[in-house]
N, C-alpha and C positions, 0 to 999 in steps of 0.2 A: 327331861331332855334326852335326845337321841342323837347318837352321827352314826352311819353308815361310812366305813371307811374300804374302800376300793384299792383291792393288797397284789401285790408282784413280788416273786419271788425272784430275790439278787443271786443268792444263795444260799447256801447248808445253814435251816433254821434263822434267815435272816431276809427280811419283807423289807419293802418299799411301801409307802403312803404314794398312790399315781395318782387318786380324787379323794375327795371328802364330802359328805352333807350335811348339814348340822340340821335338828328338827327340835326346836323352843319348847319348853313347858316344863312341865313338873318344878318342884322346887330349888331354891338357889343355889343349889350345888352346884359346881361347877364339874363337868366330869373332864378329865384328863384323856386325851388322846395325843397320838404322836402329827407332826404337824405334818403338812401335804411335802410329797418329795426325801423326807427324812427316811433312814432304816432303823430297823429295831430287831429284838430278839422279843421273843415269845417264850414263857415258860411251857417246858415240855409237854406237859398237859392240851393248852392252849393249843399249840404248833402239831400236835396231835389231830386236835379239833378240825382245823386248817385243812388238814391232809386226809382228813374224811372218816376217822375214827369216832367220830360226835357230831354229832349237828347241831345239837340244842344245849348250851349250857346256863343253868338260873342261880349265877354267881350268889347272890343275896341268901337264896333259901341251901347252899350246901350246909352240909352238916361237916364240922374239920377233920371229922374221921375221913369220911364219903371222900371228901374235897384229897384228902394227903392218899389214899389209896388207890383213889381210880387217878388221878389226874397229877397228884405228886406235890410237893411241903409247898411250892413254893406258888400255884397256882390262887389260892384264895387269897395271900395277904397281897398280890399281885393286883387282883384285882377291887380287892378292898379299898387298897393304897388311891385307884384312880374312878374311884366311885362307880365302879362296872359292876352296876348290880344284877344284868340279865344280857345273856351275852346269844346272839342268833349267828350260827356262821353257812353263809349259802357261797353254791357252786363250789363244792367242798374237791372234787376231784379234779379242778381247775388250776393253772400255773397262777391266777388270777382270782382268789375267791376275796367275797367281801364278811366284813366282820360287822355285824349291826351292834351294836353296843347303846344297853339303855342303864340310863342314871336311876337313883331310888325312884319310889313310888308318890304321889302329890302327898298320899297322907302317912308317906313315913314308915308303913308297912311293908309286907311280905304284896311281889304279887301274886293272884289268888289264882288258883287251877285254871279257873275260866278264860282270864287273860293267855296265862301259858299257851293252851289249847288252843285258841285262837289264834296268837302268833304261830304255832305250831303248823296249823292249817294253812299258813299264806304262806310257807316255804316253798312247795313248790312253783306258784304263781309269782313269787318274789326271784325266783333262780330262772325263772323263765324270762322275766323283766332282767335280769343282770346278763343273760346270754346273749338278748336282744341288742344290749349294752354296748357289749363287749363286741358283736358283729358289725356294730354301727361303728365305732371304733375303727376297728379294723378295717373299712371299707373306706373310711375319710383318711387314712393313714396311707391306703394304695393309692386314693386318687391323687395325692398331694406326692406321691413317688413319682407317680404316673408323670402326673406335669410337668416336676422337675428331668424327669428322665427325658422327656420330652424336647422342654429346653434345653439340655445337654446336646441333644441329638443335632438340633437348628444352630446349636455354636458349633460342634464340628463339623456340620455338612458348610456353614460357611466360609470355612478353613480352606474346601478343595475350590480349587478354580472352576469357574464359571462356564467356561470356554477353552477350546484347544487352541495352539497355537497356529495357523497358518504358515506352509513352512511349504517350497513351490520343489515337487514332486514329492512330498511325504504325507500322509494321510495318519493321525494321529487319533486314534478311539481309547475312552477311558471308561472304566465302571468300577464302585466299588459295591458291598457286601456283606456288611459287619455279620457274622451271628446274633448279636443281641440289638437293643437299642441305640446302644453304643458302645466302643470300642476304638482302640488302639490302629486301626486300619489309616494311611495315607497315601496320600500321592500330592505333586506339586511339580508345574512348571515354572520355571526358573529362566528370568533375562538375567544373561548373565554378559560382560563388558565385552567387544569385540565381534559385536553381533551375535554370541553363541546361547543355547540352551541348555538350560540346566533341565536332568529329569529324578525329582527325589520319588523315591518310593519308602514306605517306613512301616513297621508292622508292630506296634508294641506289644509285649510280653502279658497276658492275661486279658482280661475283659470289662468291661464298665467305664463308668467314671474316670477313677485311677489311672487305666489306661489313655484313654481320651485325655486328661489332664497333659498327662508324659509326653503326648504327641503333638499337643497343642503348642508346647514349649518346645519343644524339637524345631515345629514349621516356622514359630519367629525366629529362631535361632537359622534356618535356614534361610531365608529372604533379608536379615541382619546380614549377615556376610554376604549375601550374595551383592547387596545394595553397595556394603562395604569392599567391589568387586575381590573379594577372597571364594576361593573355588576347593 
C-alpha cells in the first residue's frame, strides 16, 4: 500500500495535510498517515528531506547507525512506528512538496535495488506531474477570486444611483473610478423631506472587499435616516 500526501508549510517545522491518495495493495498492514487538513511535525531528519536535503529516503533498508547519523535518533523508530517503509519526497524546494510514502513489501522483504532505481527514475517525471498540480490549483483558486471579486464589483456598482436627479437649471454629472475591482469609492443622491437634495460622497480608507463592505453599510445607513427625514 501507498498514499501520496500533498504537504504545506503552516510554519517553523510544521506541515499541513491539503490532499491525500491512497494506492491498495501489498499486505495488511495498515500504514499510518496523518489525516487530510491536520498538522504535524516531522522529525529533523525527515523535515530536512522536505526542505531539499534528500530526495530519496528507504526507511526499511537504513541501517540505525546510518539512520541516527545522517538523519538523527529519532527518524527510523519514527517511521517504523507508522509502517513507512520507503519514503520518496518530490518538489523538494517547494512551500508545497509531497511525501510518497510506501508500506512493506507483498512478500515481507527488503525492497530490491531494481525497484529503488526505478522509483528513482520517475522522480523527476512525478515532480513535473505535482507542478502541473500545483499550477492547476492555483489557476482554479484565481478563477473562483475572479468571480467572487467580480460579484463584489456588481453589488457595489448597484449601491450608486442609476440616474441624476433632474433639478430645473442644474445639470448634474457623475463618475466613479476605483483603482482596483473594487473598493471603498461612493457617491448617492439623497430625497431628502421639504423637496430638498441630499449629496453623499464617501471614500473609505484602504481597498478591496473590506472596504466595499464599510461603504455598503454607510449607504444604508444613509438613505435610513434620510427616509427617517434625519439630515
Amino acid at each position: 500500500a501507498s498514499w501520496v500526501l500533498w504537504l504545506e508549510r503552516e510554519d517553523q517545522d510544521v506541515w499541513a495535510v491539503r490532499d491525500r491518495w491512497q494506492r491498495e495493495g501489498g499486505p495488511a498492514q495498515s500504514i499510518t498517515v496523518p489525516p487530510l487538513g491536520s498538522a504535524f511535525s516531522l522529525p529533523a531528519g525527515l523535515e530536512k528531506a522536505l526542505r531539499g536535503q534528500r530526495a530519496f529516503l528507504a526507511a526499511e533498508q537504513w541501517d540505525p547507525y546510518w539512520a541516527s547519523s545522517m538523519l538523527g535518533a529519532e527518524a527510523l523508530p519514527y517511521c517504523k512506528e507508522r509502517d513507512w517503509a520507503l519514503l520518496l519526497c518530490l518538489a523538494r524546494e517547494s512551500d508545497r512538496p509531497a511525501l510518497v510514502v510506501f508500506g512493506p513489501t507483498i512478500e515481507g522483504g527488503l525492497y530490491d535495488e531494481g525497484c529503488i532505481e526505478g522509483l528513482g527514475s520517475l522522480m523527476s517525471p512525478l515532480e513535473l506531474h505535482l507542478r502541473n498540480l500545483t499550477l492547476v490549483s492555483t489557476a482554479a483558486r484565481q478563477e473562483q477570486l475572479r468571480s467572487e471579486m467580480e460579484l463584489a464589483r456588481s453589488i457595489q456598482m448597484s449601491l450608486l444611483p442609476r440616474e441624476t436627479p433632474d433639478l430645473a437649471g442644474i445639470e448634474l454629472a457623475c463618475r466613479i473610478r476605483t483603482s482596483s475591482e473594487v473598493g471603498g469609492d461612493y457617491y448617492d443622491f439623497l430625497d431628502l423631506d421639504s423637496g430638498k437634495l441630499g449629496l453623499a460622497l464617501g471614500d473609505a480608507t484602504g481597498h478591496g472587499v473590506p472596504a466595499a463592505l464599510l461603504i455598503s453599510t454607510v449607504a444604508s445607513a444613509f438613505h435610513t435616516q434620510a427616509a427617517g427625514g434625519q439630515h
